[in-house]
C-alpha positions as CSV (number, residue, x, y, z in Angstrom):
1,X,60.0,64.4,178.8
2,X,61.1,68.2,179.0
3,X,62.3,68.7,175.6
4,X,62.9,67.0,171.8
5,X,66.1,65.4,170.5
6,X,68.8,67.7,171.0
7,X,70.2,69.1,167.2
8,X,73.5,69.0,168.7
9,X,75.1,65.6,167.7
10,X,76.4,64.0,170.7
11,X,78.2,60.1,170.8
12,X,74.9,59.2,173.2
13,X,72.7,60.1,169.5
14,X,74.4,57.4,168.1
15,X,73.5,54.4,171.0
16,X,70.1,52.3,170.5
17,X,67.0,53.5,172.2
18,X,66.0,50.5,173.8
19,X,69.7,50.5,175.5
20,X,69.1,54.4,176.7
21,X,65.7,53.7,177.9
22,X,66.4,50.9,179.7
23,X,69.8,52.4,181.5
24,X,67.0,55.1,182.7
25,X,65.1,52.1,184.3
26,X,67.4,50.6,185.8
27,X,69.3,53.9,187.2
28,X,65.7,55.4,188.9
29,X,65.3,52.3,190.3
30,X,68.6,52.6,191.9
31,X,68.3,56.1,192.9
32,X,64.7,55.1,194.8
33,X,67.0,52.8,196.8
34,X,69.8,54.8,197.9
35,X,68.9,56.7,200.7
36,X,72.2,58.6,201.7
37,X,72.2,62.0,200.4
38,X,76.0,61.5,200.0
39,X,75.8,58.8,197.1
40,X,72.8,60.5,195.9
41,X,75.1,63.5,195.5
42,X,77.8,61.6,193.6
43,X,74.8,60.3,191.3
44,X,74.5,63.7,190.2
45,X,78.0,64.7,189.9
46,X,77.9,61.6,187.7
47,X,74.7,62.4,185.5
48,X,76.1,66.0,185.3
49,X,79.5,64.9,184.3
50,X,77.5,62.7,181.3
51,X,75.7,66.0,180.0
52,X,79.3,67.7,179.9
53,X,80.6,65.1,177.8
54,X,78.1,66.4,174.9
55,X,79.7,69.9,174.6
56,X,78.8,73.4,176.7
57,X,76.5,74.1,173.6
58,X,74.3,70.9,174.7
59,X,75.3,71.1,178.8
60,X,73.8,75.0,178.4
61,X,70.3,73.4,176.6
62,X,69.8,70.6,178.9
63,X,70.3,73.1,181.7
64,X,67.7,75.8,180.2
65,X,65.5,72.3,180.0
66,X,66.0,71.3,183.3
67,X,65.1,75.2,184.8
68,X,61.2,74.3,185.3
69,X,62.2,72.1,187.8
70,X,62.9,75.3,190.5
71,X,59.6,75.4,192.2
72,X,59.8,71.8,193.6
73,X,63.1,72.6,194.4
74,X,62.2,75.5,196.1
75,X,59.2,74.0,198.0
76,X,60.2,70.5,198.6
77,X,63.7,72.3,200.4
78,X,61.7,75.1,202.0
79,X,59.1,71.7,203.7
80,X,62.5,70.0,204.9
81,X,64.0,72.7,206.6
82,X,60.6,73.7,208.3
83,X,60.3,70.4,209.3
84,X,63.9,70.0,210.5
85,X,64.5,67.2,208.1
86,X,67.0,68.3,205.9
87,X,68.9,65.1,205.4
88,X,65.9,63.8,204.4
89,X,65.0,66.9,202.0
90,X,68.7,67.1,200.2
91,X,67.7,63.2,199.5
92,X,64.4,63.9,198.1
93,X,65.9,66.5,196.0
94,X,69.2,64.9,194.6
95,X,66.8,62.1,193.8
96,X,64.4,63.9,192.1
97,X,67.2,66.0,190.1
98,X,68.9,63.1,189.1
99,X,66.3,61.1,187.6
100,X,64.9,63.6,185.8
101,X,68.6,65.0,184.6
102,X,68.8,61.4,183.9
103,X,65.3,60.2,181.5
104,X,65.9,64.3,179.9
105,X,69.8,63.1,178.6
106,X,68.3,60.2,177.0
107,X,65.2,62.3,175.3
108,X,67.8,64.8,173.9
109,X,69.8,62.0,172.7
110,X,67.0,59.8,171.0
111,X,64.6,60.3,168.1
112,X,61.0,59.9,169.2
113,X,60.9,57.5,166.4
114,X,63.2,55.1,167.7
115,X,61.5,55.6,171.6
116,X,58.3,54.9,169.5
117,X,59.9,51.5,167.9
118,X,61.4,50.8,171.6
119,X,57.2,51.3,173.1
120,X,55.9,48.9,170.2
121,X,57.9,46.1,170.9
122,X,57.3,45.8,174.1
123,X,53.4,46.4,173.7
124,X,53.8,43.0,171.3
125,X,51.7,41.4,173.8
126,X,49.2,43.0,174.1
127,X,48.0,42.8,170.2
128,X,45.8,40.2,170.6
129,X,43.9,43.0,172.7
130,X,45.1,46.7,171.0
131,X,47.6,46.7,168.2
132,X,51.1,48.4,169.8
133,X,51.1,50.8,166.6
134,X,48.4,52.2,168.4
135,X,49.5,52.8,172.0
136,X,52.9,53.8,170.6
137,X,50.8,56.7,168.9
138,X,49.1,57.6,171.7
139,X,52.3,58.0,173.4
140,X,53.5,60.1,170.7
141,X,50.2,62.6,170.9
142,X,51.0,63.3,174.5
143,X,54.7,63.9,174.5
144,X,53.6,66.6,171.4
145,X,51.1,67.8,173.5
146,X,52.6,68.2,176.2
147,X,54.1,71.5,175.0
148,X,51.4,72.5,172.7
149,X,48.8,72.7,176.1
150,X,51.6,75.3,178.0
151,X,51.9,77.6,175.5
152,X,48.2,77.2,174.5
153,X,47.4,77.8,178.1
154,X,50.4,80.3,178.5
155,X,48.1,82.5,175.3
156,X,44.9,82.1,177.4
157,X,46.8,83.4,180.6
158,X,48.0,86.5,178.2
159,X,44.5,87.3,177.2
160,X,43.0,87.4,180.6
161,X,46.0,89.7,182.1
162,X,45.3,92.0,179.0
163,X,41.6,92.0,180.0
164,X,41.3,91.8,183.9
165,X,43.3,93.3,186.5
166,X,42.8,89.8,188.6
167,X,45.1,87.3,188.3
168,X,43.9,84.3,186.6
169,X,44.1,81.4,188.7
170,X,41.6,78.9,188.5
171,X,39.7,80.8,186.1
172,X,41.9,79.4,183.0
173,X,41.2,75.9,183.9
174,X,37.6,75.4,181.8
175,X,39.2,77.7,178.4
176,X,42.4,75.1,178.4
177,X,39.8,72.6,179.1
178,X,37.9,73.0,176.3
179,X,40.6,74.1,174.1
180,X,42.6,70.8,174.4
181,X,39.4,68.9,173.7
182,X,39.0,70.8,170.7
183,X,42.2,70.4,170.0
184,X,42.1,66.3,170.4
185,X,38.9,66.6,168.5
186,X,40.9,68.2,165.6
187,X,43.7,65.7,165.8
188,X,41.1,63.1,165.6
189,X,39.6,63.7,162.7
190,X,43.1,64.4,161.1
191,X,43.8,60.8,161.6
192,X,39.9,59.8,160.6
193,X,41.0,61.5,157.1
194,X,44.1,59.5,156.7
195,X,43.0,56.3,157.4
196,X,42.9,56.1,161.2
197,X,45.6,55.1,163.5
198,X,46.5,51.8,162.3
């Protein structure tokens, strides 16, 4: 999931969830089994076409959403052509693309809440063993922190720049450590205070 539901009302914001989500099944399971680069092109001229029927305004955000994608790109293509395998490479990559163009239309068109719904019944059953309300939270606490660890770590990568002239590295990894388990800690007792998670 690279980014939140998209403000700019599309017809796809007005489908059900559970349809959306299980189009992106169904699709990434199909791209796995193509192998020809050729359909696997068309597959992307088709999921491209979809994100141009919500509007340049939304085409230009899921495009600025899809941009951290650039260094598998880049190293996946550089692999193939090293290897002299670059059939197999523009296959890779066209998959890769497309199912993530793919599941990050249906994120911008969809409320987490309904995604959330979607995740609950499905985890039905499993209540005899741990309620769905609960996994469908957890699922919601990653996809939030998800973002809130970049820029978190993105702030601890400023602060050692401004101090060393080193670059960072490795060095970050025990500060975001300990930050995101301070962080969970906090959430924790946020849901402690309100009653727990249900």
């Amino acid at each position: 999931m690279l980014t939140l539901t998209s403000p700019v009302e599309t017809w796809a914001h007005r489908l059900p969830a559970g349809g959306k989500l299980a189009v992106v099944a169904v699709g990434t399971t199909a791209l796995f089994l193509v192998g020809s680069p050729w359909l696997l092109g068309g597959a992307l001229a088709g999921t491209a076409l979809l994100y141009l029927t919500g509007g340049v305004a939304f085409s230009g955000s899921a495009l600025r959403q899809l941009w951290p994608l650039w260094p598998f790109v880049l190293i996946v293509g550089l692999w193939h052509i090293w290897t002299a395998e670059v059939a197999q490479g523009a296959a890779i990559l066209l998959r890769m693309v497309s199912a993530v163009a793919l599941a990050n239309f249906v994120t911008m068109t969809t409320r987490l809440s309904d995604m959330l719904g979607v995740f609950e019944r499905i985890a039905k059953p499993l209540s005899p063993i741990l309620p769905p309300r609960r996994l469908a939270l957890a699922f919601a606490l990653v996809i939030r922190f998800i973002p809130v660890m970049l820029d978190r770590m993105g702030l601890i990568r400023q602060s050692w720049t401004a101090r060393s002239p080193r670059a960072p590295r490795w060095r970050i990894m025990v500060p975001a450590t300990l930050a995101a388990l301070d962080d969970a800690d906090r959430v924790a007792e946020a849901l402690r205070a309100r009653g727990g998670a249900g």
